[in-house]
Rosetta silent file (secondary structure, phi, psi, omega in degrees, C-alpha in Angstrom):
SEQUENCE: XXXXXXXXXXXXXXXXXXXXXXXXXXXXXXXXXXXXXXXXXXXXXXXXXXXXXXXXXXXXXXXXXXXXXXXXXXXXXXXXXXXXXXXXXXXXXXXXXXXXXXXXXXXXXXXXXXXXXXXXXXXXXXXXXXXXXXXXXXXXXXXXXXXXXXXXXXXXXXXXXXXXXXXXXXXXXXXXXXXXXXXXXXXXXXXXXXXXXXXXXXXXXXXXXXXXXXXXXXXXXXXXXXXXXXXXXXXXXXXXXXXXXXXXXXXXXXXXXXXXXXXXXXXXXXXXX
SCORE:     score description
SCORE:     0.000 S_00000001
   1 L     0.000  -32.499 -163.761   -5.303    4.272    4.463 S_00000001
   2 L   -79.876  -37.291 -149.083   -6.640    3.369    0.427 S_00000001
   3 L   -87.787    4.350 -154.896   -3.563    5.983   -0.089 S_00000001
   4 L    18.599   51.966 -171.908   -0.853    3.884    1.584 S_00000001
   5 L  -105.352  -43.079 -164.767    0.370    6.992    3.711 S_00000001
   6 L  -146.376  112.749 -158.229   -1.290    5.374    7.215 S_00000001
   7 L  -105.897  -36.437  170.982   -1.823    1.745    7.884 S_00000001
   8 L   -39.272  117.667 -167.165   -2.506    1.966   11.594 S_00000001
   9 L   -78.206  -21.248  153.821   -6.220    1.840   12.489 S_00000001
  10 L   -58.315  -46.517  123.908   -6.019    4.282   15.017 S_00000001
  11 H   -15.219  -87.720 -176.163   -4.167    7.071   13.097 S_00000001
  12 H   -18.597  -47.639 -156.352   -6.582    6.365   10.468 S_00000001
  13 H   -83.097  -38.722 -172.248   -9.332    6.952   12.514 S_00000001
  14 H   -94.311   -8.592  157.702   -7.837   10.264   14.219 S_00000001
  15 H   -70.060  -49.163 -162.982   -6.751   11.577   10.680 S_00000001
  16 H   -75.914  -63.304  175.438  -10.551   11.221    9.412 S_00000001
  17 H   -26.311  -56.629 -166.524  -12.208   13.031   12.693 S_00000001
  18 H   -66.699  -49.456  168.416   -9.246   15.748   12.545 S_00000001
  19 H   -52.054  -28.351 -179.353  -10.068   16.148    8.926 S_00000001
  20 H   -72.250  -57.393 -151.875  -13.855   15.993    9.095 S_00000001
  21 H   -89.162  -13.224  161.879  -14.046   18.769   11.845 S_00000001
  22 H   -76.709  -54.400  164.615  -11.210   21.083   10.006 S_00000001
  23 H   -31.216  -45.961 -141.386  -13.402   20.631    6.944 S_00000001
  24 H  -107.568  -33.505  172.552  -16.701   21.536    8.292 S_00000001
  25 H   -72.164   -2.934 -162.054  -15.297   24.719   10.326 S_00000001
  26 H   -93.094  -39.349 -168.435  -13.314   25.942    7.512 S_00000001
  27 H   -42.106  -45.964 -159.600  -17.035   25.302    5.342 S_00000001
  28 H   -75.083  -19.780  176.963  -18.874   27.243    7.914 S_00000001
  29 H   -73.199  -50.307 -169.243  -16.037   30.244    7.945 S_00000001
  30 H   -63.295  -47.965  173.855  -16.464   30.655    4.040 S_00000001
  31 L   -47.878  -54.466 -166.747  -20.358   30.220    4.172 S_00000001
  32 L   -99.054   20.956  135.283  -20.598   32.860    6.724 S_00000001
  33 L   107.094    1.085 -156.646  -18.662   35.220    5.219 S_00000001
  34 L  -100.241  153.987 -168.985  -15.702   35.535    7.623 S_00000001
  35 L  -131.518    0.923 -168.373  -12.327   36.942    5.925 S_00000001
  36 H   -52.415  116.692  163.019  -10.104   38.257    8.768 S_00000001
  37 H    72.648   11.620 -153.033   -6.518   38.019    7.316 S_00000001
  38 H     9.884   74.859  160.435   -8.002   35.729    4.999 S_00000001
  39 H   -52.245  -68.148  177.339   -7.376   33.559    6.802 S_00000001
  40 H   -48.817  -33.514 -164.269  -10.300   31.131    5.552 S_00000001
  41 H   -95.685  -16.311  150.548   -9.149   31.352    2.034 S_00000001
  42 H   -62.959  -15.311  177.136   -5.384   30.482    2.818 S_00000001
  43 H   -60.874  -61.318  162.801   -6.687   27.467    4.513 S_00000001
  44 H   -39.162  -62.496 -147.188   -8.742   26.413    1.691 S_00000001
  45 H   -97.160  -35.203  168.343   -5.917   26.535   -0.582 S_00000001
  46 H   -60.728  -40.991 -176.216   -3.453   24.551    1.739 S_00000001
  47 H   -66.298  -66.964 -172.234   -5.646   22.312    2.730 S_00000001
  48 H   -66.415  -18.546  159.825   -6.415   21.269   -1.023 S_00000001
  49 H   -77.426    1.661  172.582   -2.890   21.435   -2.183 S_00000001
  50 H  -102.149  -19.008  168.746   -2.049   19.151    0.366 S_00000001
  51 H   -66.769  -31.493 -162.242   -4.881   16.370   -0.720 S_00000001
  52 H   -64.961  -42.490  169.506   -3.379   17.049   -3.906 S_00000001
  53 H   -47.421  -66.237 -152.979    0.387   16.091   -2.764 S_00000001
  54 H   -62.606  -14.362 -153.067   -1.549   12.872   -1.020 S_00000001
  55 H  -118.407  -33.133  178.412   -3.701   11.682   -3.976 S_00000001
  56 H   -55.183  -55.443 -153.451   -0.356   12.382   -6.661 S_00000001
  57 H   -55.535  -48.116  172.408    1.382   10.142   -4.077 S_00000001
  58 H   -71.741  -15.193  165.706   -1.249    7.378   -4.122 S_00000001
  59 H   -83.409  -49.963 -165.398   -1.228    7.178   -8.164 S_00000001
  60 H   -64.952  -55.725 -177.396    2.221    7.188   -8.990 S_00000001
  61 L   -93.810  -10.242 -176.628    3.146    4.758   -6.121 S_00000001
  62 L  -124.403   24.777  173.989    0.557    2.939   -5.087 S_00000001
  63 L    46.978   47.064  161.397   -1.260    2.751   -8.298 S_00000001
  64 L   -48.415  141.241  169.446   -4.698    4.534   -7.141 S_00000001
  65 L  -100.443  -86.189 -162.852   -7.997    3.794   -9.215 S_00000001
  66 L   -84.801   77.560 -167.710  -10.542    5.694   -7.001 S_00000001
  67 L   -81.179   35.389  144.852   -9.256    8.377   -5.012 S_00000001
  68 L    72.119  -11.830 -167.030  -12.434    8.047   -2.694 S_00000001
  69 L   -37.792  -34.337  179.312  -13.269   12.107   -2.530 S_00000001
  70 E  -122.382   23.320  160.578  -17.376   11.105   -2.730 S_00000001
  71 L    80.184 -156.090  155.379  -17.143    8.144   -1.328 S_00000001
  72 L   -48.528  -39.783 -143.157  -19.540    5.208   -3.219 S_00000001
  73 L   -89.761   -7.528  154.110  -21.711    7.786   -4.843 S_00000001
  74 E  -162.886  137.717 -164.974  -19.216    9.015   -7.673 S_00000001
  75 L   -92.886  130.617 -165.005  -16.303    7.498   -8.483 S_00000001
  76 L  -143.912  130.652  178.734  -13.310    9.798   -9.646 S_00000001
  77 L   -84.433 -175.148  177.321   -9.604    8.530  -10.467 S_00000001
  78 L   -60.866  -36.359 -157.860   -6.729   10.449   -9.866 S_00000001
  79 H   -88.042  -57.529 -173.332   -6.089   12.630  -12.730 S_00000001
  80 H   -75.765    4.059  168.803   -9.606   13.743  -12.903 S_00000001
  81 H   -86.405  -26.952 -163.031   -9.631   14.722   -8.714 S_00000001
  82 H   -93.626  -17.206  171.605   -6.583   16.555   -9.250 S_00000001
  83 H   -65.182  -22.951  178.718   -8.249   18.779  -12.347 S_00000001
  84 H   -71.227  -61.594  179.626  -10.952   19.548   -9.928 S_00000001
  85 H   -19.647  -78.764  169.018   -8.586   20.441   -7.534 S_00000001
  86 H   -22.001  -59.911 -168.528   -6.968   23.105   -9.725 S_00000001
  87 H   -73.701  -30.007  174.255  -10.222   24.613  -10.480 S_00000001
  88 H   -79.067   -0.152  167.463  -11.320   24.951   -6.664 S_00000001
  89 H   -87.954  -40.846 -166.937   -7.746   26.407   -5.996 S_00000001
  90 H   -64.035  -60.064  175.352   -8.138   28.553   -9.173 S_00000001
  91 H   -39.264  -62.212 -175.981  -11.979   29.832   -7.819 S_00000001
  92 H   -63.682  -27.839 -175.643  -10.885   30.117   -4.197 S_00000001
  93 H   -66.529  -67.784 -164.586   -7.762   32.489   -5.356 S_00000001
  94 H   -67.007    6.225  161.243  -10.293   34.357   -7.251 S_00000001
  95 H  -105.398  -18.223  160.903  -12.739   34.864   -4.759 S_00000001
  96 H   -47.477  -79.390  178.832   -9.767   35.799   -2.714 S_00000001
  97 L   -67.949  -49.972 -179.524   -8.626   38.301   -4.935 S_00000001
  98 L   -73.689  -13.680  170.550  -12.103   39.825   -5.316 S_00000001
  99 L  -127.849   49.812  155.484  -12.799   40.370   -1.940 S_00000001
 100 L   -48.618  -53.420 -175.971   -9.579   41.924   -1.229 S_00000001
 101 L  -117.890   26.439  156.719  -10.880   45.189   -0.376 S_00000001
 102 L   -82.714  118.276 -146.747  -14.007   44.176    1.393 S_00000001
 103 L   -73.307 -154.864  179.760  -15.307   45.574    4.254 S_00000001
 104 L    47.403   72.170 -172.682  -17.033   43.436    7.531 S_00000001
 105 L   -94.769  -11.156 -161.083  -13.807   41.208    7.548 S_00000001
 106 L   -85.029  139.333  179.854  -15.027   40.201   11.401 S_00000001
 107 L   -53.334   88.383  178.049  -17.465   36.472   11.664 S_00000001
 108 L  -123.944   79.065  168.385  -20.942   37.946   10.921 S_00000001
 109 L   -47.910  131.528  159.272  -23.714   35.438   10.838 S_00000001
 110 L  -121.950 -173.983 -167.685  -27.155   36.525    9.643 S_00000001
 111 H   -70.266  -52.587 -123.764  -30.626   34.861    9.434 S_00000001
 112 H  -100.041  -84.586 -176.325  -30.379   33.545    5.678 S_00000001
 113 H   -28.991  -70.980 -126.862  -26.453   31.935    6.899 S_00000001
 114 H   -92.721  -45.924  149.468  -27.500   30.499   10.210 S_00000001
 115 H    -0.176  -54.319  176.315  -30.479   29.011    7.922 S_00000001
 116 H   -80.596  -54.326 -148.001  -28.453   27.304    5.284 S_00000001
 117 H   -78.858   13.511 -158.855  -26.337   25.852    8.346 S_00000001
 118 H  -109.984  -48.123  168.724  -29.071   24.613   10.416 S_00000001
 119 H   -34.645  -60.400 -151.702  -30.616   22.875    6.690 S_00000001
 120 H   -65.969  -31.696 -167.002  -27.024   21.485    5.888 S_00000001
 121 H   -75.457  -18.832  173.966  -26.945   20.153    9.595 S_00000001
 122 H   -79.212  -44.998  177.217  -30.570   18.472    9.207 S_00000001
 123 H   -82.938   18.219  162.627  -29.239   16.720    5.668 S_00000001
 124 H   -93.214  -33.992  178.145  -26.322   15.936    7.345 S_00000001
 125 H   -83.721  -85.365 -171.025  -27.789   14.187   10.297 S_00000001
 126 H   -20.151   -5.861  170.601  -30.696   12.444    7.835 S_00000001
 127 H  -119.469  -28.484  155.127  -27.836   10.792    5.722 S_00000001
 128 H   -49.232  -46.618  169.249  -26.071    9.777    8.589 S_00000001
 129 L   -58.274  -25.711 -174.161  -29.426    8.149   10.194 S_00000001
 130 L  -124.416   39.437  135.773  -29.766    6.214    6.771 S_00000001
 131 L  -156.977   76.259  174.364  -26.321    4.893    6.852 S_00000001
 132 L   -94.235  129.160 -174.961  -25.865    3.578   10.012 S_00000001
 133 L   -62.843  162.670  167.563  -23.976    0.166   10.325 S_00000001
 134 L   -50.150  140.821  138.577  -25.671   -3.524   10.179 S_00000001
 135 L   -41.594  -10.520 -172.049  -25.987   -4.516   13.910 S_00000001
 136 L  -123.872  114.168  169.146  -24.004   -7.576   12.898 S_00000001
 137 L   -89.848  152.856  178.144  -20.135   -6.339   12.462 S_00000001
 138 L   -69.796 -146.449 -165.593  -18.006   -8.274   10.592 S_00000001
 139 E   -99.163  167.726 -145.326  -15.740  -10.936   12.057 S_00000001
 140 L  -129.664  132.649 -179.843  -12.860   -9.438   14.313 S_00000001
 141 L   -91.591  101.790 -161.098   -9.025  -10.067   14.656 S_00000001
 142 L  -103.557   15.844 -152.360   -8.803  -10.607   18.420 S_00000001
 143 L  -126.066  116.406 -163.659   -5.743  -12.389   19.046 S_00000001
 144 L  -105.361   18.404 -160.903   -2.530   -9.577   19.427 S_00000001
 145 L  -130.860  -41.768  169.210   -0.058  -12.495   19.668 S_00000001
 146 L   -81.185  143.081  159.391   -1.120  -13.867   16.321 S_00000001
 147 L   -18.217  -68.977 -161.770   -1.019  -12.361   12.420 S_00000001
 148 L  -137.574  158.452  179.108   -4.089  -13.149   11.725 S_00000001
 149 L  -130.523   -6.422 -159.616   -6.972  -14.654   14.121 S_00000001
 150 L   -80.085  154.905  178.198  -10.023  -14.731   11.871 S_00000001
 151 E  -107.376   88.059  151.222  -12.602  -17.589   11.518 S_00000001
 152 E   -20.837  151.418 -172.783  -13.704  -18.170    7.767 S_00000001
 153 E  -171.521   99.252 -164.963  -17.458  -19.548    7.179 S_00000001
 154 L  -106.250   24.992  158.605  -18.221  -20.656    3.601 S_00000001
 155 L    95.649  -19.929 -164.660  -21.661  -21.447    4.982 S_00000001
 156 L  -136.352  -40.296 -162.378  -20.427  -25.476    5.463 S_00000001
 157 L  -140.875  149.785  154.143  -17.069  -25.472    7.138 S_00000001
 158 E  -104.319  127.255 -147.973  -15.490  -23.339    9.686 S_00000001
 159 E  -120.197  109.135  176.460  -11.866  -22.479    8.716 S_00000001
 160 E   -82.632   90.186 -168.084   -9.661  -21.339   11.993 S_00000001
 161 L   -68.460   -3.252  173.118   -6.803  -19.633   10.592 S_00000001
 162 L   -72.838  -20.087 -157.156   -4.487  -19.776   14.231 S_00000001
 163 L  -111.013  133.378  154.053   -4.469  -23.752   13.661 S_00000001
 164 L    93.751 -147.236 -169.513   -2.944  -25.358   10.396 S_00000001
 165 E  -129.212  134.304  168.579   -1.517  -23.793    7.019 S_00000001
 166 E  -134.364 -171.391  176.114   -3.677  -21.681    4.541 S_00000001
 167 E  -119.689  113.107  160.119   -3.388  -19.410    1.695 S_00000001
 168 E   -80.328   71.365 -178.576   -4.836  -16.152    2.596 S_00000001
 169 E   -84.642  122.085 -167.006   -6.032  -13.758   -0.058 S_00000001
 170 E   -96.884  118.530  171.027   -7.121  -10.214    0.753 S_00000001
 171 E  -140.953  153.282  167.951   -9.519   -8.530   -2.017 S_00000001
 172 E   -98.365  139.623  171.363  -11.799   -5.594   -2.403 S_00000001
 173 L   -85.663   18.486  156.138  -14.852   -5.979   -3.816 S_00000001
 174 L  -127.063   44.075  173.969  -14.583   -3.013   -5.860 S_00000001
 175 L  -112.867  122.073 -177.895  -11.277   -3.185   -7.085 S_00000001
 176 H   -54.002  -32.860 -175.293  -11.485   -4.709  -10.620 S_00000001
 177 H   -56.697  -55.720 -150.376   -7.430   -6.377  -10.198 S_00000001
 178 H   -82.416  -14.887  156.839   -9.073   -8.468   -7.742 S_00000001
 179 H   -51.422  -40.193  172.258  -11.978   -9.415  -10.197 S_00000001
 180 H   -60.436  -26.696 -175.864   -9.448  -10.220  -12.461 S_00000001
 181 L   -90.811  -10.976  178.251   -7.523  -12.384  -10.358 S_00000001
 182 H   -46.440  -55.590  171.341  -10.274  -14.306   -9.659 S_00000001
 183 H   -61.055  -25.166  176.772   -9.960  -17.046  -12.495 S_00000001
 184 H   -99.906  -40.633 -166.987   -6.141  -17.701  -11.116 S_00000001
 185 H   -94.562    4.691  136.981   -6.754  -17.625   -7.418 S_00000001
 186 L   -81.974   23.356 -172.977   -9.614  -20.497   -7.993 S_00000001
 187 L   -93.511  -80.080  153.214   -7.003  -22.239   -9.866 S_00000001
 188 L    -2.087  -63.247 -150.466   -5.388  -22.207   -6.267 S_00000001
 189 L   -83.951  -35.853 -176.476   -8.434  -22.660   -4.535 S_00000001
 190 L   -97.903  -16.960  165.599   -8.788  -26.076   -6.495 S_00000001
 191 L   -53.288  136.587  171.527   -5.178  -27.570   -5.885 S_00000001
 192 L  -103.841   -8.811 -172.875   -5.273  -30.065   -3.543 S_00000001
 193 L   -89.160    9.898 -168.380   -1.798  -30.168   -2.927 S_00000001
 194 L   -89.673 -176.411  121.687   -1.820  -26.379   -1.743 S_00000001
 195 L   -60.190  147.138 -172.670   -3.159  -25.437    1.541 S_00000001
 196 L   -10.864  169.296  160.360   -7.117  -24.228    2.273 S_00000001
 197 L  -136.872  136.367  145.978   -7.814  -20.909    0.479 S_00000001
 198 E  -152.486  170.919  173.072   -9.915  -18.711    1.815 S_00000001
 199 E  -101.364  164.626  167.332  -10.266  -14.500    0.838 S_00000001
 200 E  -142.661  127.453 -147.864  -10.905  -11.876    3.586 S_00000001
 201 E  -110.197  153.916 -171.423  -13.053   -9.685    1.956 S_00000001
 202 E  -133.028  122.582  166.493  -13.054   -5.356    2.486 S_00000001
 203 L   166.810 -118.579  169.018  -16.490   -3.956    1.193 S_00000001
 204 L  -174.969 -157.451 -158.090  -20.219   -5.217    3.073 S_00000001
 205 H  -106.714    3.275  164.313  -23.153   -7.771    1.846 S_00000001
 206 H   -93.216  -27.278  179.650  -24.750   -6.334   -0.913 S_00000001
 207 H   -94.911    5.515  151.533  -21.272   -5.615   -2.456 S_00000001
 208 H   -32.242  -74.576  153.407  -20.044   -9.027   -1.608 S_00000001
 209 H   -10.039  -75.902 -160.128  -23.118  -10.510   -3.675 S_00000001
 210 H   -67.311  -28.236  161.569  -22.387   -8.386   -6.523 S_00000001
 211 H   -47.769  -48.311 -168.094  -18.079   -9.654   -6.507 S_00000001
 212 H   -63.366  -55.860 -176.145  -19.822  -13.217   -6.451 S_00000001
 213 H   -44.316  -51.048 -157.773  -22.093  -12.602   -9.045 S_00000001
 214 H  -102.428   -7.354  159.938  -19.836  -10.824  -11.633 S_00000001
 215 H  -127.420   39.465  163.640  -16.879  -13.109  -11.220 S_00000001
 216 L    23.443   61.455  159.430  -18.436  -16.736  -10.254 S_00000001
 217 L   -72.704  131.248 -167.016  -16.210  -16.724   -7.653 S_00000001
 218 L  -152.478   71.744  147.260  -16.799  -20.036   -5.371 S_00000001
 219 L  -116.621 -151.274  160.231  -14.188  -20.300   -2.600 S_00000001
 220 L   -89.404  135.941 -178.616  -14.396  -19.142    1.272 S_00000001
 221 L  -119.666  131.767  163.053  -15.221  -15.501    1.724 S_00000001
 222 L  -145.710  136.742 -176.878  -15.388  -13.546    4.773 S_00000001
 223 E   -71.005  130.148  174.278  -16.268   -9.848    5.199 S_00000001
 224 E  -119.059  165.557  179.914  -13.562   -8.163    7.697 S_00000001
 225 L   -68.007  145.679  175.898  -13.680   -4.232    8.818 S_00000001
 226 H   -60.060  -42.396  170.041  -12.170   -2.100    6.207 S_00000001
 227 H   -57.770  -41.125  178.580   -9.301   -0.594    8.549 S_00000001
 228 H   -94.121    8.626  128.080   -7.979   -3.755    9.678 S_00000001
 229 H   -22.797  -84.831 -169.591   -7.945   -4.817    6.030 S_00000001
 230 H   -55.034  -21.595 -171.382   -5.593   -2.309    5.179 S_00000001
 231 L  -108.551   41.688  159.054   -3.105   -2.835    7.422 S_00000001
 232 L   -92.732  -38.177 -176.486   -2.928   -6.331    5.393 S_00000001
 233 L  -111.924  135.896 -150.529   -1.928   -4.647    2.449 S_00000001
 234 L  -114.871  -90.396 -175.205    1.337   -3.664    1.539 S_00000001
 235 L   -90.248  -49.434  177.900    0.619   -1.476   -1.783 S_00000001
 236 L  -169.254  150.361  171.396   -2.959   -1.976   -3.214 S_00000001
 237 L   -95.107  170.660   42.828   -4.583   -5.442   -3.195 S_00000001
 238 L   -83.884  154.723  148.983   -5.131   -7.939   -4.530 S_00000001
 239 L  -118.110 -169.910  160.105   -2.650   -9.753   -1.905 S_00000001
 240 E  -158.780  128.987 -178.018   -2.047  -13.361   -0.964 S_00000001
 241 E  -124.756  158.591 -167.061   -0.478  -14.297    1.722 S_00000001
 242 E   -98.893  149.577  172.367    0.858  -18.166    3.176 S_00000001
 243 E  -118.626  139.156  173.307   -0.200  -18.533    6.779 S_00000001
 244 E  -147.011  110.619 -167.173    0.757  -20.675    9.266 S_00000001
 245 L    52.829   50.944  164.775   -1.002  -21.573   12.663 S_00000001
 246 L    69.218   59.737 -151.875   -2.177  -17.832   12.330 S_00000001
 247 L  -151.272  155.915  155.184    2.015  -16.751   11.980 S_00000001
 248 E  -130.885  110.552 -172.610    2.232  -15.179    8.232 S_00000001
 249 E   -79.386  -19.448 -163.717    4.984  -16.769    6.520 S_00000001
 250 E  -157.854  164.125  159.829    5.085  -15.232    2.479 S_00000001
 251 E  -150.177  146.273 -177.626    3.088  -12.906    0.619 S_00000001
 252 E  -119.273 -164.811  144.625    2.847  -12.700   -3.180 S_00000001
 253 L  -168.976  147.601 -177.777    1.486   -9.602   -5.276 S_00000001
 254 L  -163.026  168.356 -119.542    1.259   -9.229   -8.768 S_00000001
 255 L  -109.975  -73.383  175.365    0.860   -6.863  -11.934 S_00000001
 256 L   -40.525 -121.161  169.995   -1.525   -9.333  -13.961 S_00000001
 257 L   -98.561  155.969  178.147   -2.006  -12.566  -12.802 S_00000001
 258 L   -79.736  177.562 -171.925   -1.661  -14.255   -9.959 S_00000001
 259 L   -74.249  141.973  176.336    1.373  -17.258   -9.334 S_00000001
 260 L   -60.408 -167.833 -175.470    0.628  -20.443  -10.610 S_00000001
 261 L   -88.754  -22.714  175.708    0.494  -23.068   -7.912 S_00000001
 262 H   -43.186  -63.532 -166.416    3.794  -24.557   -8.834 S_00000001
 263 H   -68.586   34.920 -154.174    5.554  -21.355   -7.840 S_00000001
 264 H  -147.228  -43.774  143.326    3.149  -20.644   -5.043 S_00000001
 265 H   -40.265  -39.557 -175.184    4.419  -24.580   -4.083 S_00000001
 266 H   -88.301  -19.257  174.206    7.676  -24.351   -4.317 S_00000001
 267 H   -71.084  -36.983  156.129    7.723  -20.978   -2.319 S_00000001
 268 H   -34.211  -41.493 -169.963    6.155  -23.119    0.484 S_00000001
 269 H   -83.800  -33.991  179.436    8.179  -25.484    0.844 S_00000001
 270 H   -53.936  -50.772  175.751   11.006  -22.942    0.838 S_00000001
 271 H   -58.126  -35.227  159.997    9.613  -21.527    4.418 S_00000001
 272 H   -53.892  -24.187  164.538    9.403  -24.720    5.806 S_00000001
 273 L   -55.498    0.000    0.000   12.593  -25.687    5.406 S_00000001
């Protein structure tokens, strides 16, 4: 979805599963040794030249930062996921090529294998158990006849985006553009002659905090689920879009900064006409 190949939350969702459970049987074929036709190790090598296709695709055109491989816990751009790549294609050919001529090519578990898998399946469930979602999901677009349906809460006002006209800005809180953009879209945010601002936010509540904190951002924010985020964004956000009685009329994007309010006025006024 971050890769702008699949915007559909359902795809999305049936992409990660089919991928998770290709991953972990292909893991468990290599682990334990099995080589018939090598089979395992052509897999391996398709499989990673084809992330490789997907993650070129997402720099060049959609301007990737983070191409997501470890998740939060280490952050790797494009250029340096695709060097790894190379070396686990170069490593798997060469383990390839060395066990060319090796006998037992047939799926032969032993105690010390079904060991490491039964470990990796206990740290697998023990980091899953300690990242389990909040009981409180964020807010939900439930309205199929409208754009957008969500209800803003800056803690003081409740902002209904089906009734009346707003400016709608989508940002991640760990995308730096939208840190950047910050200082222009409360320029916005402070017009009175615009409509409401509010952001719909892609991240969760500690990294919410830290987006307030490191850009002294002070409009309405509201954390939405990360899939149906994305299928808000047309290349990589930041976006901003004009809304009207939850109908989405414009959208802006931009390299920099974002439009001053003149132009961001005068495109209004065009759709109304």
């Amino acid at each position: 979805s971050a890769y702008g190949v699949l915007k559909d939350s359902t795809l999305v969702n049936l992409a990660a599963y089919f991928t998770l459970a290709l991953e972990s049987i292909l893991g468990a074929a290599l682990v334990a040794g099995w080589r018939k036709q090598a089979i395992s190790f052509k897999v391996s090598i398709g499989l990673t030249v084809i992330f490789s296709f997907l993650i070129t695709y997402a720099w060049l055109v959609n301007g990737l930062i983070d191409c997501g491989c470890f998740g939060d816990y280490i952050k790797m751009n494009a250029p340096q996921s695709l060097t790894k790549n190379v070396l686990i294609i170069a490593l798997t050919g060469y383990a390839w090529y060395g066990l060319r001529n090796a006998q037992s090519p047939e799926f032969t578990p032993k105690a010390k294998i079904q060991c490491i898998g039964g470990l990796g399946a206990l740290i697998v469930l023990a980091i899953t158990m300690t990242h389990l979602p909040e009981p409180k999901d964020p807010v939900l677009n439930t309205d199929p006849d409208k754009d957008i349906t969500y209800t803003v809460n800056d803690g003081e006002n409740n902002f209904d985006l089906t009734t009346g006209d707003f400016l709608v800005a989508f940002l991640n809180t760990d995308c730096d553009h939208c840190k950047d953009s910050v200082p222009g879209l409360t320029e916005l945010a402070e017009d009175d002659s615009l409509p409401t601002f509010v952001a719909l936010m892609m991240g969760n509540e500690e990294k919410l905090d830290t987006f307030i904190f490191d850009t002294e951002a002070n409009f309405p924010m509201q954390l939405i689920p990360n899939l149906e985020f994305m299928e808000y964004i047309k290349i990589a956000p930041p976006i901003l879009y004009f809304s009207q009685d939850g109908m989405l009329k414009h959208h802006w994007e931009w390299q920099e900064e974002p439009p001053a309010p003149s132009a961001i006025a005068q495109d209004i006024a065009a759709q109304k006409e």
